[in-house]
Backbone bond lengths (Angstrom), bond angles and torsions (degrees), N, CA, C in turn:
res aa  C-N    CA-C-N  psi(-1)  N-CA   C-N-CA  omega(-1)  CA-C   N-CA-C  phi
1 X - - - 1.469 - - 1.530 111.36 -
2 X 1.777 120.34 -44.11 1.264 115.25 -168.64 1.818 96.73 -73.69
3 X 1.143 129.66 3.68 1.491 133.79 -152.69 2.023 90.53 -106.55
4 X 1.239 92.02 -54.96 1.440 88.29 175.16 1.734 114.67 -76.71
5 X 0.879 132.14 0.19 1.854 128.21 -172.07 1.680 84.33 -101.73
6 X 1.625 118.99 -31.85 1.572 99.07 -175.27 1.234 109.86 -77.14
7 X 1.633 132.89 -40.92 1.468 139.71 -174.13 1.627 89.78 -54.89
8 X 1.270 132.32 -63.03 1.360 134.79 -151.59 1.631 113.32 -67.70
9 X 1.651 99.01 -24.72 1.705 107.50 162.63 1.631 119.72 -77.04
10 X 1.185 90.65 -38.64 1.946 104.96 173.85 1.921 101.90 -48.95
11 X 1.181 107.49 -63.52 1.493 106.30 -163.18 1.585 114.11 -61.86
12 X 1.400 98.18 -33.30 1.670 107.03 -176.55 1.678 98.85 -66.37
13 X 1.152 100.90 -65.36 1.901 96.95 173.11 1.677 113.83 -50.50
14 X 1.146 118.08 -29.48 1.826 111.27 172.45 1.345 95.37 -69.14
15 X 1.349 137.47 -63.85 1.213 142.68 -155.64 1.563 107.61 -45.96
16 X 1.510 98.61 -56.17 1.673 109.27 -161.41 1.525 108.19 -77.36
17 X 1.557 105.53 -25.88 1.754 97.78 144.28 0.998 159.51 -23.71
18 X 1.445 95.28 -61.37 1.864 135.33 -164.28 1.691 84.24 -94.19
19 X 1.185 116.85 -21.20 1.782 108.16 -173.72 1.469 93.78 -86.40
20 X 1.319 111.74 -51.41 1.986 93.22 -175.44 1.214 103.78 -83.78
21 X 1.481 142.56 11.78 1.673 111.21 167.69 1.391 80.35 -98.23
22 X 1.001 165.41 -1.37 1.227 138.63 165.52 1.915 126.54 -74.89
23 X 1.904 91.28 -43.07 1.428 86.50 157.67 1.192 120.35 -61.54
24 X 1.394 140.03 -55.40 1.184 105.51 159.28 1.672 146.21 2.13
25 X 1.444 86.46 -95.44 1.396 86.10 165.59 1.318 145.78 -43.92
26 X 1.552 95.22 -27.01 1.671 113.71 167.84 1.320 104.20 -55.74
27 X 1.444 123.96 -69.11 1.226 138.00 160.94 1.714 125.85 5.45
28 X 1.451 91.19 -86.77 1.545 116.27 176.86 1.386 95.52 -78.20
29 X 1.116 146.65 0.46 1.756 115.22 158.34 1.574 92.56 -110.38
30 X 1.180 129.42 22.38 1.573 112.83 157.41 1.796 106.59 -110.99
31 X 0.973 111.34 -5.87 1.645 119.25 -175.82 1.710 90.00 -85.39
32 X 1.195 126.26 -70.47 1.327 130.58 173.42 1.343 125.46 -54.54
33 X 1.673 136.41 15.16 0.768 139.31 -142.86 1.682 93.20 -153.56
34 X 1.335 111.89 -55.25 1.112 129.69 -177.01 2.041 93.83 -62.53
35 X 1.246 122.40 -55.43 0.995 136.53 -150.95 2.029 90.87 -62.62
36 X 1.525 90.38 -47.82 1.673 91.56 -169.25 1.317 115.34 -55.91
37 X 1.659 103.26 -39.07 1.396 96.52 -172.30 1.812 134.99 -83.81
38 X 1.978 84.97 -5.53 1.241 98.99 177.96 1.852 108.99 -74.95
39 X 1.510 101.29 -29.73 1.689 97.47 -173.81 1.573 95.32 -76.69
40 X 1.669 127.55 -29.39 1.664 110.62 -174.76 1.612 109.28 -52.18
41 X 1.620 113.76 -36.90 1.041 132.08 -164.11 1.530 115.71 -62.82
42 X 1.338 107.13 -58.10 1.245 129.64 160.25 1.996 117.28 -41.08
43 X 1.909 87.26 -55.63 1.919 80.66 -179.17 1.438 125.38 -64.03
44 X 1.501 102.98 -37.05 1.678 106.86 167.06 1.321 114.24 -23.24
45 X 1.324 111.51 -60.12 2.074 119.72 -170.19 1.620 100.14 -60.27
46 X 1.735 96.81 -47.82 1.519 81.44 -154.69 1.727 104.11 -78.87
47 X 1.455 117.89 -12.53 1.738 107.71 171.15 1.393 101.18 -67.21
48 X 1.406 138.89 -42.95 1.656 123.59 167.59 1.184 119.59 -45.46
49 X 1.552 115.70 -16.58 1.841 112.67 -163.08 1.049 111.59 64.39
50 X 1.459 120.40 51.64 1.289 122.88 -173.57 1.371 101.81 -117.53
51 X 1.233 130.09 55.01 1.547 137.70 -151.52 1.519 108.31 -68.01
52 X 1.267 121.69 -50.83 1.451 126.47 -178.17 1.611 111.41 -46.42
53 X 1.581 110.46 -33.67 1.387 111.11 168.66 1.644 125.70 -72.98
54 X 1.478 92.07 -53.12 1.538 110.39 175.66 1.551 112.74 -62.71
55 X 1.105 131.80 -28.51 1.526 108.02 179.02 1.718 122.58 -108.23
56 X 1.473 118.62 13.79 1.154 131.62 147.49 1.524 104.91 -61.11
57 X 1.511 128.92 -48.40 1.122 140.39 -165.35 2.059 115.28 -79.38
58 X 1.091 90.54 -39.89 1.447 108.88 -179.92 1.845 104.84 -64.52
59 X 1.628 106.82 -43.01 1.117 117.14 -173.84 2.097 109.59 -75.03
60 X 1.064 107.35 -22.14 1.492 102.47 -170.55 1.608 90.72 -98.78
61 X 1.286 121.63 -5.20 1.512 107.12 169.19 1.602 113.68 -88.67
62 X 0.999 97.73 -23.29 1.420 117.63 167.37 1.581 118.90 -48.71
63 X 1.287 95.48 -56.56 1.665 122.83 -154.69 1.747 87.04 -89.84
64 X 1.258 126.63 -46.79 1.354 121.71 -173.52 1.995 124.27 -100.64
65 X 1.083 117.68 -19.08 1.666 122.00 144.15 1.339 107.64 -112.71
66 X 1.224 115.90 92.02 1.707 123.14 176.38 1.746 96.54 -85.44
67 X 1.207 129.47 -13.83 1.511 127.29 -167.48 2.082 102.23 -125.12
68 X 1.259 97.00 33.21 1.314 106.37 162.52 1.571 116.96 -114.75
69 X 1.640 122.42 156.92 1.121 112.33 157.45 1.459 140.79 -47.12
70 X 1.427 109.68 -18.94 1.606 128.88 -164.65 1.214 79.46 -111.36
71 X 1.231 146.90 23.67 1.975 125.88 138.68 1.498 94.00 -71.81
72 X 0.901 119.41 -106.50 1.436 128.94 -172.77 1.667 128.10 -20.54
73 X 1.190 96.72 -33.52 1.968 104.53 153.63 1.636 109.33 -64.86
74 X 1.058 108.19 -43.65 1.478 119.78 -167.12 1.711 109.18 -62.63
75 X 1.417 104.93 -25.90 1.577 116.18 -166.35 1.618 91.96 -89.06
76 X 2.136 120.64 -41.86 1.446 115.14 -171.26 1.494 101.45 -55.45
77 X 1.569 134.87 -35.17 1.151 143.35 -137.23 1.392 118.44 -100.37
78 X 2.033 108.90 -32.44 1.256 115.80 147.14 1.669 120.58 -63.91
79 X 1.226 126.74 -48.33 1.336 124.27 179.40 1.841 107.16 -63.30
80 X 1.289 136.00 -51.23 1.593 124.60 131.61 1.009 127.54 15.68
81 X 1.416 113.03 -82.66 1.381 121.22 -179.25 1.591 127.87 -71.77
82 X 1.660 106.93 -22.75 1.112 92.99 151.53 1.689 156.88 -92.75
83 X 1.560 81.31 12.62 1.490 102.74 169.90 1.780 107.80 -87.09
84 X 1.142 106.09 -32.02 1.707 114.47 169.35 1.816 98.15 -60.05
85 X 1.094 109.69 -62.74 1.491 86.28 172.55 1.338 137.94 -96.49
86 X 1.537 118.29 31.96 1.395 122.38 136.42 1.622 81.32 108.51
87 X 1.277 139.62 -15.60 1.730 143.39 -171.87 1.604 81.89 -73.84
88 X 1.332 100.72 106.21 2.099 104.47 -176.17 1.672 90.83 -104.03
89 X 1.207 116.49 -40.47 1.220 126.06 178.73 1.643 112.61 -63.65
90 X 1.045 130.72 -43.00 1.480 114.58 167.55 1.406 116.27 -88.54
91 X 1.283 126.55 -4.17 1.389 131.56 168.34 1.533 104.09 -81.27
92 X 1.196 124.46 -37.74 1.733 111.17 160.17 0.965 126.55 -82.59
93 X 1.551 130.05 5.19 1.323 140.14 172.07 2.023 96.81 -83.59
94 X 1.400 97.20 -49.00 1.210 92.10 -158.05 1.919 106.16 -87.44
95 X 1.160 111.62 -24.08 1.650 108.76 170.07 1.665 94.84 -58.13
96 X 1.393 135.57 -66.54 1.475 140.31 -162.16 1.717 102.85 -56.61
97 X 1.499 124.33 -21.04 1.282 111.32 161.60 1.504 122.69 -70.87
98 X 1.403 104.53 -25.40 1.431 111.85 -177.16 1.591 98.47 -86.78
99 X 0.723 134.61 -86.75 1.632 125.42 167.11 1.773 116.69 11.38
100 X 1.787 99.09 -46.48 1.676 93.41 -154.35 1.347 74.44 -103.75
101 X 1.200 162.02 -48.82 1.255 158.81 -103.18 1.653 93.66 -120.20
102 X 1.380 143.68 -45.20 0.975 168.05 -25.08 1.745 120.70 122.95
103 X 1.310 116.49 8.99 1.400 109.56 -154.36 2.082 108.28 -76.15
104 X 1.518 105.54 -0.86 1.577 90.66 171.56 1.439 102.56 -117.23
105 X 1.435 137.76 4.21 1.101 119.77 -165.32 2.005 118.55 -82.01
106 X 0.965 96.46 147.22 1.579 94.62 -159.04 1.749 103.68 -49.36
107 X 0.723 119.05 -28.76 1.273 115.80 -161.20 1.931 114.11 -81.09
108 X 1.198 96.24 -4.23 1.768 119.59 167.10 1.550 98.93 -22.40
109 X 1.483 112.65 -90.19 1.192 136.48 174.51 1.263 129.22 -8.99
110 X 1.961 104.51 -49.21 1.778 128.26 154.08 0.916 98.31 -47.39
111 X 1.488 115.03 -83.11 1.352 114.93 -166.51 1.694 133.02 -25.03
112 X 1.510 97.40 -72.07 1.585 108.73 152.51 1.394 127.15 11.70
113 X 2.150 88.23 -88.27 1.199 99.29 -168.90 1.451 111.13 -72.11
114 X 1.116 125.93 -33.14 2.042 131.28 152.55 1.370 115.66 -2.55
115 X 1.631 70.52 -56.81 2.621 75.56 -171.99 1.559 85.74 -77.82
116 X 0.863 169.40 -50.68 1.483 142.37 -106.30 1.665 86.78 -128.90
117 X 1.422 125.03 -40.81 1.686 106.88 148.21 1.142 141.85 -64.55
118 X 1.317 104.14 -11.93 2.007 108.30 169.23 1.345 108.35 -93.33
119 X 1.296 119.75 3.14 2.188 121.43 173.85 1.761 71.40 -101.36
120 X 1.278 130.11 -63.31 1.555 124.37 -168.66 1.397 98.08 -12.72
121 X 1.540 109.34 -92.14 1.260 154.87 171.46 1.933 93.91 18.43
122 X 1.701 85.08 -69.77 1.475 105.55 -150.14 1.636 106.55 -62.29
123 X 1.188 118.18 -10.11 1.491 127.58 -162.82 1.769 103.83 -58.27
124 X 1.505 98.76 132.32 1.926 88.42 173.88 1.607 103.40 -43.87
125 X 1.520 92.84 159.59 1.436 97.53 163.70 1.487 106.42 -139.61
126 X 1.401 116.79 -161.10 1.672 127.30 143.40 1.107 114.69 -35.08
127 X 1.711 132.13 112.94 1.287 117.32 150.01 1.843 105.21 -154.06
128 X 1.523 84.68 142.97 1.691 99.71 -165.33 1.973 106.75 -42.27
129 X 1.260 127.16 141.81 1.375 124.26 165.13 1.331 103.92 75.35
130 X 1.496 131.70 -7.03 1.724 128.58 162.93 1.289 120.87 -91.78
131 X 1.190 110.88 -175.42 1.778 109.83 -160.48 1.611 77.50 -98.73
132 X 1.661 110.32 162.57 1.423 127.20 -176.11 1.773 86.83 -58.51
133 X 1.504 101.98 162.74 1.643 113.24 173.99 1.064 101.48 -51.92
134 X 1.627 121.29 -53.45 1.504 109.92 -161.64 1.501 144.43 -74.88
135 X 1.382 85.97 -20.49 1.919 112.98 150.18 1.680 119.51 -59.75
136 X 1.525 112.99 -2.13 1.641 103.85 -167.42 1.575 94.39 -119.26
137 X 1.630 115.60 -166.82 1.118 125.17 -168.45 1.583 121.52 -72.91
138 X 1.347 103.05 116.46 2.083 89.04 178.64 1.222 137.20 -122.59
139 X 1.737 90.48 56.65 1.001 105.10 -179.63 1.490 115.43 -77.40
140 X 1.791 123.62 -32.45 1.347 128.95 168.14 1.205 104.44 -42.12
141 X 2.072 124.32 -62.75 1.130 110.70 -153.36 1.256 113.82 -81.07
142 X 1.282 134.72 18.55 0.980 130.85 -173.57 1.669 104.69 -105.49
143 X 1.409 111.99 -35.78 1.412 136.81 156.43 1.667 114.86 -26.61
144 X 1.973 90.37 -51.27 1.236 99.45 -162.24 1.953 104.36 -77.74
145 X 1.487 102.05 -47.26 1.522 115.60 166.70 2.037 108.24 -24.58
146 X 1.382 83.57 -62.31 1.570 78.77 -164.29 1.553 109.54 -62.75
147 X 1.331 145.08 -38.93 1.195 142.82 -140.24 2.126 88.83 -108.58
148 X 1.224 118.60 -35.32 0.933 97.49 -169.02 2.043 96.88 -76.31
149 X 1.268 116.46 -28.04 1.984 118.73 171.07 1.609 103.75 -55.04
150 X 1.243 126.34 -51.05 1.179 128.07 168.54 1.612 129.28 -46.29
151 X 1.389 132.71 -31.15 1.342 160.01 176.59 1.246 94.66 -69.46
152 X 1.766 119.27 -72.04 1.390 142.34 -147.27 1.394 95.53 -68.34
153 X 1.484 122.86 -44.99 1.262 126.98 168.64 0.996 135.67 -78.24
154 X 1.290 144.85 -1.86 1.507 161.21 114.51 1.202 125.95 -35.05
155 X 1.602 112.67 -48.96 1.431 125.25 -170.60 1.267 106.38 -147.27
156 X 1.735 119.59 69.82 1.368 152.30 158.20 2.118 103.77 -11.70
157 X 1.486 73.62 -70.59 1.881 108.30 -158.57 1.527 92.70 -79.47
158 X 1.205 131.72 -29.01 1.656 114.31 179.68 1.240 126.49 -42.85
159 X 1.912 116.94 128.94 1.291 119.47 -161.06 1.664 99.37 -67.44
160 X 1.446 123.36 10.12 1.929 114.13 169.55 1.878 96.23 -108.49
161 X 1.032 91.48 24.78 2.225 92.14 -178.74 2.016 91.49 -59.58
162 X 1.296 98.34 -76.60 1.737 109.09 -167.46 1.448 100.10 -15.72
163 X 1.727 101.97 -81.56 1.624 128.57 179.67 1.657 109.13 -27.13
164 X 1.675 120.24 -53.37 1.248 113.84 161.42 1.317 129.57 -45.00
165 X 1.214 120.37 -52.45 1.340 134.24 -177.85 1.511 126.78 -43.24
166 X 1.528 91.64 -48.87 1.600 115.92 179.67 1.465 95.83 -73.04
167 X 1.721 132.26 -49.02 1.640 115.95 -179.90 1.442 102.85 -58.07
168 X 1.512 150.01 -30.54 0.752 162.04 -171.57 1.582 109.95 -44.03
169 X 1.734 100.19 -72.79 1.387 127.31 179.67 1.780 108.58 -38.62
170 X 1.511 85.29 -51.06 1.748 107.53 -171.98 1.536 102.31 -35.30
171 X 1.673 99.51 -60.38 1.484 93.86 -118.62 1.919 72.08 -87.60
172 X 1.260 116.52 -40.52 1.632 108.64 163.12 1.141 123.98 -15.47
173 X 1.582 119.46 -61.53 1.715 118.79 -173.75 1.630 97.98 -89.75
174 X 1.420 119.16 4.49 1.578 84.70 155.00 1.397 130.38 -122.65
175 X 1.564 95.65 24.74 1.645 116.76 -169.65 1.638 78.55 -94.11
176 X 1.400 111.24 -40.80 1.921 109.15 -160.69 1.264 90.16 -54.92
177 X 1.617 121.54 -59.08 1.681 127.25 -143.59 1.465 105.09 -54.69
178 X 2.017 108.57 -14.91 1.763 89.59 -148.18 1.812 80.97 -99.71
179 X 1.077 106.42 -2.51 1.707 96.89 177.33 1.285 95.28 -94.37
180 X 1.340 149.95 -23.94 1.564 134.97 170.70 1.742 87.55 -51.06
181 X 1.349 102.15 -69.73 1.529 103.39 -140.50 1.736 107.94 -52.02
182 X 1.402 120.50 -20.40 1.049 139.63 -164.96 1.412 102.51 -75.84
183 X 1.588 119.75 -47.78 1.456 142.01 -169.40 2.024 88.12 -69.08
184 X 1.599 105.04 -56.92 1.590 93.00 -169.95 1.316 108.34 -56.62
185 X 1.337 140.74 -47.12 1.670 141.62 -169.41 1.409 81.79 -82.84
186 X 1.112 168.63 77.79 1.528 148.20 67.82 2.023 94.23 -59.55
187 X 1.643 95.43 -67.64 1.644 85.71 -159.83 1.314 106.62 -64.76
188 X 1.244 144.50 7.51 1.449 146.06 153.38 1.457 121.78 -39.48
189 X 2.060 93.56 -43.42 1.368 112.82 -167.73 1.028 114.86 -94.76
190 X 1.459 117.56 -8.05 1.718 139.09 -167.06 1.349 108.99 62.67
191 X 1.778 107.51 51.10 1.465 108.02 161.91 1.409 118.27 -115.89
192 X 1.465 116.79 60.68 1.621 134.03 178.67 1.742 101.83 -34.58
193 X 1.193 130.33 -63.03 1.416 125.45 178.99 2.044 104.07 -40.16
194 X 0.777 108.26 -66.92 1.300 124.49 -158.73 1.777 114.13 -65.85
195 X 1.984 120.22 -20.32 0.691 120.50 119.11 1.709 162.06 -40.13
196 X 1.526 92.38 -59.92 1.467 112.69 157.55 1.759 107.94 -39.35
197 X 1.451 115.83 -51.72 1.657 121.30 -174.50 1.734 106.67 -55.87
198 X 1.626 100.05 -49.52 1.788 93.26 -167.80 1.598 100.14 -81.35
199 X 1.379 142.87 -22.13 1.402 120.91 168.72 1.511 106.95 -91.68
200 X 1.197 137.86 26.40 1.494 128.91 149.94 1.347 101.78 -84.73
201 X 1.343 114.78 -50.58 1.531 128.23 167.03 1.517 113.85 -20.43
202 X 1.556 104.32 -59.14 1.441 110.40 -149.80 1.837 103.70 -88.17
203 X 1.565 90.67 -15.72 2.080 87.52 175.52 1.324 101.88 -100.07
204 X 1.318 123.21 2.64 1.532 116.71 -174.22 1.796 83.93 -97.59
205 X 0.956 143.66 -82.68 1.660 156.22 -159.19 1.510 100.02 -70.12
206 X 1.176 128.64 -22.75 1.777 94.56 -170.63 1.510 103.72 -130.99
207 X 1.316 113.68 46.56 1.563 115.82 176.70 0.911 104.30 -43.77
208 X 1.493 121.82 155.12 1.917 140.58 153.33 1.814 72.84 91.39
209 X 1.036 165.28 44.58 1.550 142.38 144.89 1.210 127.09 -82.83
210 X 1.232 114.31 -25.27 2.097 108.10 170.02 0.782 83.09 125.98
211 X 1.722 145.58 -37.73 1.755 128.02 -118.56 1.581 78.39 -129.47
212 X 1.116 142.36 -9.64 1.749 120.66 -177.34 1.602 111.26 -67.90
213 X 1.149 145.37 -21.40 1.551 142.87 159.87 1.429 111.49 -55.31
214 X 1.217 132.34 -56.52 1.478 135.56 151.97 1.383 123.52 -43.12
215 X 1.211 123.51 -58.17 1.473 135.90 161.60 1.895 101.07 -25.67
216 X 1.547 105.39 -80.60 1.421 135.74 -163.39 1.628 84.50 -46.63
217 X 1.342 125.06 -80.19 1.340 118.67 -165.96 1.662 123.32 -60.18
218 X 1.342 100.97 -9.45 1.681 90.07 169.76 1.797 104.98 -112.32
219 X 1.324 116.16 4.52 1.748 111.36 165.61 1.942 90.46 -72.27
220 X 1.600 118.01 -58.87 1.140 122.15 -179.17 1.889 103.83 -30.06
221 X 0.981 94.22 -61.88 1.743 91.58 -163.66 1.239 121.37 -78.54
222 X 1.571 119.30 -6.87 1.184 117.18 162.85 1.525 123.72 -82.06
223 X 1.650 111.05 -26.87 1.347 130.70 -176.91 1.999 90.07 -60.03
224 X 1.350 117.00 -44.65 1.566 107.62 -148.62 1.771 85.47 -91.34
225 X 1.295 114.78 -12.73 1.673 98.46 -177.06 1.758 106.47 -89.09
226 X 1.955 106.69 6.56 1.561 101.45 -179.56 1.902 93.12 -112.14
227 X 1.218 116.82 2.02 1.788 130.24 173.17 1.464 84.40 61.38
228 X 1.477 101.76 70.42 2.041 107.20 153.55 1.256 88.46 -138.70
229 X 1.651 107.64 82.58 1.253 97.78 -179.20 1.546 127.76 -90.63
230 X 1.561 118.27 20.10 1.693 141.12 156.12 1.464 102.22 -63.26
231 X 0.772 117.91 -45.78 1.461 133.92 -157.64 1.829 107.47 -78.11
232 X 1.665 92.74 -54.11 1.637 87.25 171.29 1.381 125.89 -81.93
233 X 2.032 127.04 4.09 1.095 118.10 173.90 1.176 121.06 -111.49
234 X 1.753 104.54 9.13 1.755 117.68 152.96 1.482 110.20 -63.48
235 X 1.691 123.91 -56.96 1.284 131.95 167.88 1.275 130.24 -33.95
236 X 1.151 108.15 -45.10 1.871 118.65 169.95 1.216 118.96 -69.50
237 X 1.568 101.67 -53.82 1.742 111.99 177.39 1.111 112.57 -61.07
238 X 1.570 132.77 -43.39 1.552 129.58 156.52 1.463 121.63 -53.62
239 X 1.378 142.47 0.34 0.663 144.88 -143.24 1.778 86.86 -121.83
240 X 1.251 81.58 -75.51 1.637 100.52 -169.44 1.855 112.41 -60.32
241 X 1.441 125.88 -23.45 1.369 136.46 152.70 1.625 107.24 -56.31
242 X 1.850 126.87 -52.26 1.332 107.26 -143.67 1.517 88.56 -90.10
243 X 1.193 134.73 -22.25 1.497 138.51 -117.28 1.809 99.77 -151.74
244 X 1.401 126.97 24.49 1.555 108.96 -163.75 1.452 138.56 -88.31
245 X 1.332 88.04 33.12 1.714 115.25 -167.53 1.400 99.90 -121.90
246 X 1.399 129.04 -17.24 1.390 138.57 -176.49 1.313 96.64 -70.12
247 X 1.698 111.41 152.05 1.397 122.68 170.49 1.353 99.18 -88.72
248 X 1.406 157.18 -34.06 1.579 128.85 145.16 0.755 101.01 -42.84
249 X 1.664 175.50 59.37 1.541 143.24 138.13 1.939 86.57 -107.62
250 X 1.709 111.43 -25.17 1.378 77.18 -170.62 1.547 115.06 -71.77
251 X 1.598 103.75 -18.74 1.486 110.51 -157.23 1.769 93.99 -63.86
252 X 1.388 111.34 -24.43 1.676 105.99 -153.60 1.604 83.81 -82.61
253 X 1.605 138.34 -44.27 1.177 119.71 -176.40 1.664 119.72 -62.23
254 X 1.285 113.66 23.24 1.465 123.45 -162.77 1.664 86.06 -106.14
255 X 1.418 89.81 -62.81 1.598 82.20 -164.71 1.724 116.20 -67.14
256 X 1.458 112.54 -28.17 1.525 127.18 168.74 1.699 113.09 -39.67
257 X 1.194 100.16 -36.70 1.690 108.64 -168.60 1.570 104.21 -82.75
258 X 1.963 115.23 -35.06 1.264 121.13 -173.84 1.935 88.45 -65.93
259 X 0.862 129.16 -67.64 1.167 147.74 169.44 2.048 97.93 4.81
260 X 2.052 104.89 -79.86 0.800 118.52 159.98 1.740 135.90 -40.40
261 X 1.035 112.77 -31.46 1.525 119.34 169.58 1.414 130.74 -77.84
């Protein structure tokens, strides 16, 4: 009898075991479950770009499964949205939390390139009744230069490398243009030295920009309008070596030949 009251205590204690590891488990696949469907819920708005909806939502998934995978999506998706609405400044506040907060999660790399398209972002552009971009302040694009070289150099192989590259190009030919334009209003003023300085500038610092064939042929022509004329048939000859498919390279073999005569 005392043999059977112990077996019959044994099973009740296995039983009531096997009952809480299961709640458990009940548990944690409704916490993880709940969490997923709150971010599907959430992404719906934000694939409309419906951000004002979606990141109230993004944020309480945040705030309420902080120990799910969809926290940390939830944080890429608020910083997202504020690049959808043009807040570049809290979208690099908030990618750089994920970055530091965050430093192995795969999605780093996104992030990354995030900040270095929201300095992109900010770069003058086209706009009706303003001075061309390259006449205005560049200090953004220069902002943007550095952070998107910084990315590119960190994360070579990242499937947003190309996309970098091309902001790259950008913001290059319009960092070059504002030192042309800078070099022409010196010689406006008849300060040939002081020209000569910002297009040495602009072929020494902004290689790969489009604008060094133009550059090259007006260092050339400023050198021969100060009569150093060594000086202006390095300019041509560099010109016409780096560049000899350019329509400045023919003009510089123009003057190369006057040179010769």
């Amino acid at each position: 009898m005392r043999h059977l009251v112990e077996l019959l205590v044994f099973v009740a204690l296995a039983v009531h075991v096997a009952g809480c590891g299961a709640g458990q488990n009940t548990r944690a696949l409704s916490y993880g479950e709940n969490a997923r469907r709150s971010y599907e819920n959430a992404h719906h708005a934000y694939e409309d770009r419906d951000c004002l909806t979606a990141q109230p939502l993004f944020r309480r998934i945040r705030s309420e499964y902080p120990y799910s995978r969809y926290a940390a999506l939830a944080e890429l998706r608020i910083a997202d949205c504020n690049m959808i609405l043009n807040q570049y400044t809290e979208a690099i506040r908030a990618f750089r939390a994920f970055v530091r907060q965050r430093p192995a999660h795969p999605e780093v790399p996104y992030a990354r390139f995030k900040i270095a398209e929201s300095y992109f972002r900010q770069v003058p552009g086209e706009f009706f009744l303003s001075p061309p971009p390259h006449e205005r302040d560049q200090s953004p694009t220069r902002n943007a230069l550095r952070q998107l070289r910084r990315f590119l150099l960190d994360h070579p192989e990242s499937e947003h490398a190309d996309r970098a590259r091309e902001m790259v190009r950008d913001t290059l030919s319009q960092l070059a243009q504002h030192e042309l334009y800078v070099a022409e209003f010196y010689l406006g003023r008849d300060r040939p030295r002081a020209a000569v300085g910002r297009l040495r500038h602009l072929l020494d610092v902004y290689e790969g920009s489009g604008i060094e064939p133009r550059a090259l042929l007006l260092l050339g022509r400023v050198f021969l309008h100060m009569r150093e004329v060594a000086d202006a048939r390095r300019a041509f000859e560099e010109l016409v070596e780096r560049f000899p498919e350019s329509g400045y390279a023919a003009q510089a073999r123009e003057f190369l030949r006057r040179f010769e005569s």
